[in-house]
N, C-alpha and C positions, 0 to 999 in steps of 0.2 A: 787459232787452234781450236778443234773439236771435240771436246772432252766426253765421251761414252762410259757410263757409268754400271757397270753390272753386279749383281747381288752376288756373284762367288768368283772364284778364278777360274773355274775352269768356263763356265759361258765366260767370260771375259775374252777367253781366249780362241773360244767360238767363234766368237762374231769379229774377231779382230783378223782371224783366218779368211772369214767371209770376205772382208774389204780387202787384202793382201799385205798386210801389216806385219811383220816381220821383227823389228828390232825392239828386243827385251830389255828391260828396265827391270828397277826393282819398284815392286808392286803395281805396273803398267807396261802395255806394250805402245809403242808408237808406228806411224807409215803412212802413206797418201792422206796426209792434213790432218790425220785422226791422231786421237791418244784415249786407248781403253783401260778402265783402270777396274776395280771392284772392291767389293766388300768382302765381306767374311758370315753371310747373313748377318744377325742384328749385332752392330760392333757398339750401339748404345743403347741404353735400358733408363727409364724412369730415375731418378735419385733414391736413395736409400732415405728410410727416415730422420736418420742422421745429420743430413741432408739440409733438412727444413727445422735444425733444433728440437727432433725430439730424440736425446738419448736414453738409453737405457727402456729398458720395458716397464712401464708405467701406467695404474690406471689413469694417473690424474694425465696424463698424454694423449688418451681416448676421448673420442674418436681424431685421429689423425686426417686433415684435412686440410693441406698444403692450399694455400690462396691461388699459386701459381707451382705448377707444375719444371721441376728442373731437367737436364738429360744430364746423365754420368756415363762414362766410359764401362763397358763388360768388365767386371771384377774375374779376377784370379785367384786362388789358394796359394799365400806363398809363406813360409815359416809360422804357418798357422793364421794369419791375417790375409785379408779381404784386400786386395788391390790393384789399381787400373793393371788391365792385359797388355804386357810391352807390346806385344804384336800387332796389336788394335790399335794404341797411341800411335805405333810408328805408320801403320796405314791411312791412318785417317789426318797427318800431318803431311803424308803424299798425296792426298787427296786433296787437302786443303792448298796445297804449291799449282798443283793442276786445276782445278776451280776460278785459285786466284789469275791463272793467264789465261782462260779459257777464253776466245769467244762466242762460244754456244755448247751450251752443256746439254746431253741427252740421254733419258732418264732408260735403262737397260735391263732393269731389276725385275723380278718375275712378275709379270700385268695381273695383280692383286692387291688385296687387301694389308698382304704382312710385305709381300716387295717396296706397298708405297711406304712403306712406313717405314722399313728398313732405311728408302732414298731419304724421305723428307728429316728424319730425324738425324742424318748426316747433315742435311743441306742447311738446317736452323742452327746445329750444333757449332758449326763453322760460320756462323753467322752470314752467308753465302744470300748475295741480291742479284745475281745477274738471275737472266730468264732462262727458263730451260723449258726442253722440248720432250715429249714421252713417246716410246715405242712401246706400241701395242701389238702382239701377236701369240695367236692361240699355240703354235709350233715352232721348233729347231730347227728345221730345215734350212738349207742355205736360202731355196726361194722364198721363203716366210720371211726370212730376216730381209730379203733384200728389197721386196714389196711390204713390211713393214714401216721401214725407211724411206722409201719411197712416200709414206702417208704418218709421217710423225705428228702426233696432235699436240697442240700449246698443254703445255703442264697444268694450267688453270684447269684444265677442266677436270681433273682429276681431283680436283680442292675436296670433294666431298668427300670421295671414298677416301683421302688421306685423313679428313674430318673424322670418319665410320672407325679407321682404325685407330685414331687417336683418342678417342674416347672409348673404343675396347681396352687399351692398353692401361686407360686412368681407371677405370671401373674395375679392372682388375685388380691392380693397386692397391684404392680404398678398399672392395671388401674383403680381398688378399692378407693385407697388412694388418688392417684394422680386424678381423675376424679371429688370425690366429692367435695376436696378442693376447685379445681380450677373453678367447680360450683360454688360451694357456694359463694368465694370469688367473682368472677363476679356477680350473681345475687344483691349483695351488703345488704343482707339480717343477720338477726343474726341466723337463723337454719340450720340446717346441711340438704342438701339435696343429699342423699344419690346416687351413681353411683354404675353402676359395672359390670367385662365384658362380664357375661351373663346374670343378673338383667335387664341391660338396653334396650338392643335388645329385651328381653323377653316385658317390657313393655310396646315397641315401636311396638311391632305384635298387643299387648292387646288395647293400644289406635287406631292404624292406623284403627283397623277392627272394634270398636268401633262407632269414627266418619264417618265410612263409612256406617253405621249400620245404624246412627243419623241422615246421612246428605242424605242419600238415597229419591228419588224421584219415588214413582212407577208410569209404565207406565202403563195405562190401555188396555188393550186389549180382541179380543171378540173372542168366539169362536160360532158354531154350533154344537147341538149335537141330534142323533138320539137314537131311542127305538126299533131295528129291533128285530121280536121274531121267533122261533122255535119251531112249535109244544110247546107252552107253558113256552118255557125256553124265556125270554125277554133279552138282556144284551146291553150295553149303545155302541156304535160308535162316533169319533168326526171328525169334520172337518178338513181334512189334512192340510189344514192351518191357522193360526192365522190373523187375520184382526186388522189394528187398527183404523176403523171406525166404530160403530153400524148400518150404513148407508151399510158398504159392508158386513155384516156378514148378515144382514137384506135379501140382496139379495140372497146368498145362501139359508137362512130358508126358503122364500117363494117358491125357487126352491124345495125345498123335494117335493116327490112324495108319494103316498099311499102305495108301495112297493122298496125293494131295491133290486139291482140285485147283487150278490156275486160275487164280478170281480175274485179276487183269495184268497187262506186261504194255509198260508203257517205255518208250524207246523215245527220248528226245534229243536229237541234234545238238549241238553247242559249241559256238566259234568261239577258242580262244586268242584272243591278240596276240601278236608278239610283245614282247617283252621290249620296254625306254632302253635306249641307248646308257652304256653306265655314266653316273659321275663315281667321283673320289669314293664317296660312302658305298654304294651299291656294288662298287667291283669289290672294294674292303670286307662286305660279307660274303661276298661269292668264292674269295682269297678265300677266307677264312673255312669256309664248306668244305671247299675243295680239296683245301691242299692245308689246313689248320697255318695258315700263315695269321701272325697277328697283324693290324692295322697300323703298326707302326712299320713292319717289315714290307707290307706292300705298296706303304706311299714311299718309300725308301727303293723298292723297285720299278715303281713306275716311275720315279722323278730319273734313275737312270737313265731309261729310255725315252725318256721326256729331251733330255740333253744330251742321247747319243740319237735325235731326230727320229724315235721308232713310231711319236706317239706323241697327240696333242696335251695343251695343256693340262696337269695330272690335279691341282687342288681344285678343280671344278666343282662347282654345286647344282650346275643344270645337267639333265636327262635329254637335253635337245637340241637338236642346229637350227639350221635356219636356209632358206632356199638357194643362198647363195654357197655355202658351204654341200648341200644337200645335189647341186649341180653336180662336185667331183667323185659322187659315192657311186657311180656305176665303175669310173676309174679304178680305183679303190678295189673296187669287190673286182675286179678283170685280174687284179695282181695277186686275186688267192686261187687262180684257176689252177694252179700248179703245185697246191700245197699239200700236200698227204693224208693229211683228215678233213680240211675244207674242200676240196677243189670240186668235187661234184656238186655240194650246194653250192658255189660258186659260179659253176658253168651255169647250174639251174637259175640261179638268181639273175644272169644275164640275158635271160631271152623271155622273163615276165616282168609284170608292172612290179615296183616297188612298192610297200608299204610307206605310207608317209607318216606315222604316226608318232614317229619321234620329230616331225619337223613342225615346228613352231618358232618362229621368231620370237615370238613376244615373250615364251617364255625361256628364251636365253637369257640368262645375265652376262655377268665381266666374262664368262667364258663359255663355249656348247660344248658337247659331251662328250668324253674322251674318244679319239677314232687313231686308228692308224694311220701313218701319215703319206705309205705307199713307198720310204727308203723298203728297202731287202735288208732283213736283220745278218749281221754275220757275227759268228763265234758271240750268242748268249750264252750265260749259266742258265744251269735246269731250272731258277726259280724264275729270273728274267723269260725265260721262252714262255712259261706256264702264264706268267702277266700277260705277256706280248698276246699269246695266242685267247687267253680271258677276253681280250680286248677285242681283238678279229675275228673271234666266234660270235660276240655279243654284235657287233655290226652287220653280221650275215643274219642273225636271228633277228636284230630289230627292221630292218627292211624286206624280211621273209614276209611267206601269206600266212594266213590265221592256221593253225590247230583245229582240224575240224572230226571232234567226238561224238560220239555216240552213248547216251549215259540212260542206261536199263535199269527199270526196277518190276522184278515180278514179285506179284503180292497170293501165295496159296494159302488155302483153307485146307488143315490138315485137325481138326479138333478146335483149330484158334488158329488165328493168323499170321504167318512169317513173310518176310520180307527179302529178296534176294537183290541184290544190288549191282551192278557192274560195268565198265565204261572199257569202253572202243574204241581206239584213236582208229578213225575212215582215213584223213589224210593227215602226215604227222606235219608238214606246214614247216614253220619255223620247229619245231622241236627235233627236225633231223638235222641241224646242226652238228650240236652233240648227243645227240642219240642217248638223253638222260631221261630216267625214269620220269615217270609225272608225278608230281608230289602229291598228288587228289589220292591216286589210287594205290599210294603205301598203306592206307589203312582197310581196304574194301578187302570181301573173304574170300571175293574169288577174281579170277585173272581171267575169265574168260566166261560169258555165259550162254548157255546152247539156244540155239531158236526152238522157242516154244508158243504154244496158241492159248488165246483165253477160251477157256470151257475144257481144256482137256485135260485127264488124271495122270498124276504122275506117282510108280512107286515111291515108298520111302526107304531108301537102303539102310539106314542108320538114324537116330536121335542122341542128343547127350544134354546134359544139362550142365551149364557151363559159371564157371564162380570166379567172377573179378571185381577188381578193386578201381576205383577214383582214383585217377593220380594228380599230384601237384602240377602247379606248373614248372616248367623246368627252370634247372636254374641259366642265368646268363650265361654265353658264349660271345667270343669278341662281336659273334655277326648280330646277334640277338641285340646284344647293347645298342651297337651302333645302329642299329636297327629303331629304337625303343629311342636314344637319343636324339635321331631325326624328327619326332614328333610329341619330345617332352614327355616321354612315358606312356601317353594314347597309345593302347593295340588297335592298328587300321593295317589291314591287309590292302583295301585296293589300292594301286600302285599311283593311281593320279590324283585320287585325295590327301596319300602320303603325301603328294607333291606340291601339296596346297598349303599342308600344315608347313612344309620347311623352315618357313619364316620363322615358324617359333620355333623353333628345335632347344634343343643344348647344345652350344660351341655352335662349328662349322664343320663342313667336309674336311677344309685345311689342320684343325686343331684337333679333331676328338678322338684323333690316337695319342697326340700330346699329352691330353687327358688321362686316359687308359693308363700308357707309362710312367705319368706323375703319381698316381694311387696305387702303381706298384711300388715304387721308389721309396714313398713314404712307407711302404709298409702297411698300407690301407689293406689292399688286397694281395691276394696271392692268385697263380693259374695253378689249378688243381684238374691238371689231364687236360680238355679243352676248358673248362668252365673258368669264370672268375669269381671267387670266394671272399668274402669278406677276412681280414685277421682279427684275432684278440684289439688289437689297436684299433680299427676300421670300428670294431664293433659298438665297441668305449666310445668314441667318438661321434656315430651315430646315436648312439642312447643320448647322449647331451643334447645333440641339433637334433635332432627326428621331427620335434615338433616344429620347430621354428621358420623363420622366413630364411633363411640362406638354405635351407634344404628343399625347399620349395621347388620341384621341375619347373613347375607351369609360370611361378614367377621369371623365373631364370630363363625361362623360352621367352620372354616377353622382351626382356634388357636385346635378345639379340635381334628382335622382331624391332624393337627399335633403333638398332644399328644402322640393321638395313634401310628404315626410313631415312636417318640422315646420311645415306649416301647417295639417296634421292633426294638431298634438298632439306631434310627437316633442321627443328633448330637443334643446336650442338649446345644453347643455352640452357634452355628447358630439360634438356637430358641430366645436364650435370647437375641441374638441382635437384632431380630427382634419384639421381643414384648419390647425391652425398645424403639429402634426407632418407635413404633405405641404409646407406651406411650408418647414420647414428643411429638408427631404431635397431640394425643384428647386435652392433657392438653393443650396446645397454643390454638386448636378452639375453644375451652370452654372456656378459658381467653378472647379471641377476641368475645366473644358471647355477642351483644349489646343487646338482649330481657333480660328483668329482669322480673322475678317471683313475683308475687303478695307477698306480706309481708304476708298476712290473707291465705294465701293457702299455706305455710309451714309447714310440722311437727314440732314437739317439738325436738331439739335435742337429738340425742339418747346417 
């Protein structure tokens, strides 16, 4: 017998459809030599510290660092006590019955990072030696599944990334466990004030730019501004410099003259690329733009349509395919001919070259970049169609042609010199997708600017003198964070050096709405309208760590920059001595932390 292993029940019961498997069980379906059975996502977790003998919260227990790591069963709340989930016990005792009579077990669980881990820490749990086999595939579709299958790869090879996540899950752990105790215990308080080692950095970006938000002083400053017109067309000029007395901008204004002379008007072309194909992160700030969805809600809509086959795989971290994938995209783009806001780029897009600029092999990892899988959606929710269609607009725009602008700047001599500015999309390219404004030209004064020649005078209709303020930076937004989390806090606009920095980020594309919701939960942060705010608690809490090493982004971008290395091979040794040697050095600073936490700005213990 064939024993097929999937990470939830409902793909369980996907792929068991695929094969024609019919007869239900409890917690497995069986049929043509097969038996599909699943999990529950992660039905085991690390051991509690209790676990390894240390109870009670203790400094002299610090730092916590189990020789060998145990797995326990998902705990439950039950008459106020912590214990194994019947649900779980009884799943994983049907698993272990089917295991034991297997002969060939096949690994089904989502082709990642948290699915292997999910497999493997069943498969050691049950102390389980037969070989098993892994299914790799980027989509749902019946045909993915059944040419998946078709090319099952030996489990071994997978050793590393199980490696990658086993050592996220232990590093988490130490400076999880060890972090909040040693909190908590110094703060000398009775609530548990939670740490953790991308929690904390995460909510040391959300307070730093916060108070900098809070504490911001704006400078005021003046400008001059003119009304030079063209045969009827008027458009606004300003004074090429900024003044910061009313008294010297004063003097310019009185200098304007009744015409201006057109010193020069330089007009320069400029191809904008299309925009990478999404991952997980990039669509999650586009969510977020759009439609104020948080990142938790949109990987929660895309995994729908991940498993009702609408949509490749959703926890992706690459922007890119690859040629072989990059073959079915004319496919693909043929099935939005008939769509009601697509279909005309659509058609368009079928009878020109492709842009190939999302395509790269090399830079694909365990997944390429989210695309449509070319089923026909039926009866979505309004929030699912808006994903669906995020997804299939982003695919027509990234194989579109360039954006090709026109960016004006005339410079006249009216007393002193202004500067008129303005850009002209010639052909909008990729941007007639969806037909969204350009974000260059939300700040420019004018929409449209008239042809004019160098050497000739132009009336001045009107002058004013104009008085603004510096503003802060804003504060975060779910898009902005996750934005800011991809490269550790570095502001990098251009879109391929973002994609450079990945490696170090904070978290993953898979976890950093995990994130997000955990520092809600806690009580860390709050949403206040779109933004995320620090609380009373968050703040307390940041005043303690601010300084130190667990708040550190660029540290904490490194632990995952290392991950990645040993899912390429590095050693899994070397790691662990260096995240248990970072774990004794937070918990000592944290101990040594003389600032105590307000009592009244604690959570509740969780």
């Amino acid at each position: 017998m064939k024993v097929i292993i999937a990470e939830k029940p409902s793909v369980g019961r996907e792929i068991a459809k695929v094969f024609g498997a019919t007869t239900k069980k409890d917690g497995y379906i069986e049929g043509k030599g097969y038996t599909f059975t699943w999990a529950f996502g992660h039905l085991l977790q690390l051991a509690a510290p209790q676990e390894y003998g240390y109870f009670g919260w203790s400094v002299q227990n610090l730092p916590m660092l189990p020789p060998k790591f145990k797995l326990s069963i998902r705990k439950v709340k039950s008459n106020g006590q912590m214990v194994d989930d019947p649900g779980v016990k009884k799943q994983l005792d049907i698993i272990k019955s089917l295991f034991d009579e297997a002969t060939e077990i096949i690994v089904a669980t989502d082709a990642g990072r948290e699915g292997e881990l999910i497999f493997r820490y069943i498969y050691y749990y049950l102390k389980c030696k037969k070989p098993f086999k892994r299914l790799w595939i980027s989509s749902q579709t019946d045909e993915a599944i059944k040419e998946g299958f078709r090319n099952l790869k030996p489990g071994s090879d997978y050793d590393t990334l199980f490696n990658s996540a086993h050592c996220r899950s232990q590093s988490d752990w130490l400076v999880g466990m060890n972090a909040t105790q040693a909190l908590s215990l110094a703060s000398g308080n009775k609530g548990v004030l939670s740490l953790g080692r991308v929690q904390t950095p995460t909510l040391a970006m959300i307070c730093s730019r916060y108070l900098e938000n809070k504490n911001f002083v704006p400078q005021t400053y003046f400008q001059v501004s003119i009304q030079p017109d063209k045969d009827g067309a008027s458009f606004k000029a300003v004074s090429e410099k900024n003044f910061k007395t009313k008294e010297e901008a004063q003097l310019i204004l009185d200098q304007v003259e009744a015409t201006g002379n057109v010193l020069s008007v330089e007009a320069k072309p400029r191809k904008e690329p299309p925009p990478l194909l999404h991952d997980l992160s990039s669509l999650q700030q586009e969510a977020n733009k759009r439609k104020g969805f948080t990142a938790d809600q949109t990987l929660g809509l895309l995994q729908n349509l991940y498993e009702g086959k609408l949509v490749t795989y959703p926890r992706t971290g690459s922007r890119y395919i690859g040629d072989d994938v990059f073959a079915g995209v004319p496919a693909l783009i043929d099935g939005f001919k008939e769509h009601p806001e697509f279909g005309k780029q659509a058609t368009l897009l079928s009878t020109i070259k492709l842009s190939k600029r999302s395509v790269n092999a090399k830079k694909v990892t365990d997944h390429h970049a989210i695309l449509p899988t070319g089923e026909k959606p039926y009866q979505l929710s309004a929030d699912q169609q808006a994903i669906y269609e995020m997804v299939a607009g982003r695919m027509l725009e990234a194989f579109h042609q360039d954006c090709i602008k026109e960016i004006t700047r005339i410079t006249i001599l009216s007393g002193s010199k202004f500067m008129a500015s303005g850009t002209v999309i010639q052909t909008p390219g990729w941007r007639a997708v969806f037909n969204d404004k350009d974000e260059e030209k939300k700040d420019e004064e004018n929409a449209t600017l008239p042809k004019v020649i160098q050497g000739e005078d132009l009336p001045i209709l009107d002058k004013a003198l104009l008085e603004k303020q510096t503003k802060p930076k804003p504060l975060y937004n779910e898009a902005t964070l996750l934005k800011a989390l991809e490269t550790a806090g570095k502001e990098i606009e251009d879109e391929e050096l973002r994609e450079a920095m990945k490696e170090g980020g904070l978290g993953t594309p898979a976890t950093r709405a995990a994130i997000i919701e955990t520092l809600l939960k806690r009580n860390y942060i709050a949403r206040e309208k779109k933004n995320l705010v620090p609380t009373e608690t968050g703040l307390s809490v940041y005043d303690v760590v601010k300084d130190q090493r667990i708040a550190q982004a660029e540290l904490t971008g490194n632990w995952e920059k290392r991950l990645e290395e040993i899912r390429t091979g590095a050693s899994v040794a070397d790691f662990q001595e260096e995240i248990k040697t970072y774990t004794r050095s937070i918990t000592q600073e944290l101990l040594r932390s003389a600032r105590i936490v307000q009592p009244n700005r604690l959570p509740s213990p969780k």
